[in-house]
One Martini backbone bead per residue (centre of mass of N, CA, C, O) as a GRO file, in nm:
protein
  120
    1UNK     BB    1  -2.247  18.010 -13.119
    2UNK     BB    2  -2.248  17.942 -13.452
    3UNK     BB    3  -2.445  18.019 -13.727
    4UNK     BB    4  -2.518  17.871 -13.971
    5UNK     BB    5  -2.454  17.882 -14.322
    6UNK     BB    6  -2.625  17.882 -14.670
    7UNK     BB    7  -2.507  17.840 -15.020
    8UNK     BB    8  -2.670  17.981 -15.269
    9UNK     BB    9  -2.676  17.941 -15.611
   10UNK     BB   10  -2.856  18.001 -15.877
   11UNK     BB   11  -2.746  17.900 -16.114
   12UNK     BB   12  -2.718  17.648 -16.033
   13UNK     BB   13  -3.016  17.588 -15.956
   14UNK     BB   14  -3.135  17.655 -16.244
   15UNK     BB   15  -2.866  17.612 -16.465
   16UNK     BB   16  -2.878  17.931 -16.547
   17UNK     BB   17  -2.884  18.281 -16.590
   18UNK     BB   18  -3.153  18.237 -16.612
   19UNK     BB   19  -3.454  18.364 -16.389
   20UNK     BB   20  -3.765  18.319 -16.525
   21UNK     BB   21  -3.930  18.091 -16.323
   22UNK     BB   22  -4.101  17.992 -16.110
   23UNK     BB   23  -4.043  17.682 -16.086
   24UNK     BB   24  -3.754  17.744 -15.999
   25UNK     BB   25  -3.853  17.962 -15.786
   26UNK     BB   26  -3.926  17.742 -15.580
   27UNK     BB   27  -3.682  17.598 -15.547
   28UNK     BB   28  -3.560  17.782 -15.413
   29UNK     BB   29  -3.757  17.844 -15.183
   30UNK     BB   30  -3.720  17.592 -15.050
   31UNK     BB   31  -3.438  17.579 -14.961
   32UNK     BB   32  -3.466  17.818 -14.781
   33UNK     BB   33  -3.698  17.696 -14.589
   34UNK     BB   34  -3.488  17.477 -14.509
   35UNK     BB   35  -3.294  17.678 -14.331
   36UNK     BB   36  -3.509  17.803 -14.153
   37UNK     BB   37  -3.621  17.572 -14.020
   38UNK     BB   38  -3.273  17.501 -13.929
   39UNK     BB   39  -3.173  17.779 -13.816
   40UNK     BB   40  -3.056  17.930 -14.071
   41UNK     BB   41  -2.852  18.085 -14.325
   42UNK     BB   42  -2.850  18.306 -14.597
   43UNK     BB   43  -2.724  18.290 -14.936
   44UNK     BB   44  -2.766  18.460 -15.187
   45UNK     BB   45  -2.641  18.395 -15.504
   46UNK     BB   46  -2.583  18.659 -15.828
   47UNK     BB   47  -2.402  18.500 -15.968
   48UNK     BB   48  -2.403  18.470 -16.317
   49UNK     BB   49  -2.645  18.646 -16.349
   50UNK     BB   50  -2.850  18.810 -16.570
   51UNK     BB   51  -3.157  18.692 -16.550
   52UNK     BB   52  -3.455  18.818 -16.383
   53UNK     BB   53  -3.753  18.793 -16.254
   54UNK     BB   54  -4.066  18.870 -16.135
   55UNK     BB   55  -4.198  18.577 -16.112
   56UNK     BB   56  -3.956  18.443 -15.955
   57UNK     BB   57  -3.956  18.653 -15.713
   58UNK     BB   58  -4.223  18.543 -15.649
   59UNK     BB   59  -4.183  18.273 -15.555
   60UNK     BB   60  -3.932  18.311 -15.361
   61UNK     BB   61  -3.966  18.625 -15.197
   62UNK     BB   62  -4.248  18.626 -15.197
   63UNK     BB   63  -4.299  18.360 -15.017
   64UNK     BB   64  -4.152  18.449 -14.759
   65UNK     BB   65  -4.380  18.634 -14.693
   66UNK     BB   66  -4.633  18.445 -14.648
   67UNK     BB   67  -4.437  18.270 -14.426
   68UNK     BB   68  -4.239  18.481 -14.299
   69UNK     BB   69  -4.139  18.740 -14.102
   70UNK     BB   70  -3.941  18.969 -14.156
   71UNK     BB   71  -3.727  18.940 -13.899
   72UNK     BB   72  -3.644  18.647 -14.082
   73UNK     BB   73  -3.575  18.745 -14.335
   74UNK     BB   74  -3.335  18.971 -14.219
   75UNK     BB   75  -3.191  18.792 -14.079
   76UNK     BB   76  -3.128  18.505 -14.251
   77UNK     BB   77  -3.127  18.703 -14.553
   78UNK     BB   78  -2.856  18.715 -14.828
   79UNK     BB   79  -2.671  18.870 -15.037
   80UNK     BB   80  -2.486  18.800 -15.323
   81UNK     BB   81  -2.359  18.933 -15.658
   82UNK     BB   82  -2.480  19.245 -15.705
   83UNK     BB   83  -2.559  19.502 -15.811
   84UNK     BB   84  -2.636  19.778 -15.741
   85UNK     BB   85  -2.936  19.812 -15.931
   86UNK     BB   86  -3.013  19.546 -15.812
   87UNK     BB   87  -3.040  19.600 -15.545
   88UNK     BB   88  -3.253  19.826 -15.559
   89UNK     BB   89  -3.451  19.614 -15.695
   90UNK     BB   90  -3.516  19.437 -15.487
   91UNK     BB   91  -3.559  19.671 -15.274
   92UNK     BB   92  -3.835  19.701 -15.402
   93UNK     BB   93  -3.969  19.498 -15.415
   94UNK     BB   94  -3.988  19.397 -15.103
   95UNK     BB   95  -4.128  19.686 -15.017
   96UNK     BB   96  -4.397  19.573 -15.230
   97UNK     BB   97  -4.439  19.277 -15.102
   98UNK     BB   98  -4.508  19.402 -14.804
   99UNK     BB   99  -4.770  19.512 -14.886
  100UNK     BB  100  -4.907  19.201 -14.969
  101UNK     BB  101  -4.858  19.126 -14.669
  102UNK     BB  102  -5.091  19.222 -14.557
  103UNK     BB  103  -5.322  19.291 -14.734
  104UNK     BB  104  -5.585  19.419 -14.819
  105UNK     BB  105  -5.710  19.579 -14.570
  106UNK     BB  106  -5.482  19.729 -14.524
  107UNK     BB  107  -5.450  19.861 -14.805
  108UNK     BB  108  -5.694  19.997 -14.819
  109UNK     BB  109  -5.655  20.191 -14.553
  110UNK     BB  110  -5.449  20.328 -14.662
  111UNK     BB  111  -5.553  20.471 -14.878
  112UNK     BB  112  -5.799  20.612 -14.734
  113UNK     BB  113  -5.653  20.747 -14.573
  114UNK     BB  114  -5.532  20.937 -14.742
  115UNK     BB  115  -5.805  21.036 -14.898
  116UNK     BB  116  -6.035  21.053 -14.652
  117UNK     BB  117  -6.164  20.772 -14.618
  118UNK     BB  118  -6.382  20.531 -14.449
  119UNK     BB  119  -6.466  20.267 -14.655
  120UNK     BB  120  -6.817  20.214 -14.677
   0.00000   0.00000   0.00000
């Protein structure tokens, strides 16, 4: 059986080439969720997008990090129509919101490991 996958267009859903709201970005957050939680899969088009912020990506695919293991992500969740240098700054974005879901205490023992410190 093929699994189903939902296409959102960001320009559609915030309704201009700007997605620089977080607030804006939250509605995107459900739509995925809403797919995710129905066993789809999301293709996110970055087509007609012009200007993205952090504000934005830290609603979206921040809490997507929250919320759901990394697995369900990778497996999930699919971008089309980012340009190579989108892609690559998504790609740093995803894999430095994946430390901030890691937790502090997590963050602090690998900092501490590298320092070569105890932590006490």
């Amino acid at each position: 059986m093929q699994e189903k996958t939902v296409n959102l267009n960001l320009f559609d859903l915030v309704g201009s080439a700007f997605c620089i709201d977080d607030i804006e970005g939250k509605k995107v957050f459900i739509e995925i969720s809403k797919a995710i939680e129905e066993n789809k899969s999301v293709i996110l088009s970055f087509e007609k997008v012009e200007v993205y912020t952090t504000a934005f990506l830290n609603s979206t695919l921040g809490q997507l990090y929250r919320y759901y293991e990394e697995k369900t992500i990778n497996s999930k969740l699919r971008f089309e129509g980012l340009s190579s240098g989108d892609s690559k700054r998504i790609l740093r974005y995803t894999e430095s919101i994946k430390l901030f879901a890691l937790g502090n205490n997590s963050i602090k023992e690998k900092i501490n490991s590298i320092l070569g410190e105890s932590g006490d």
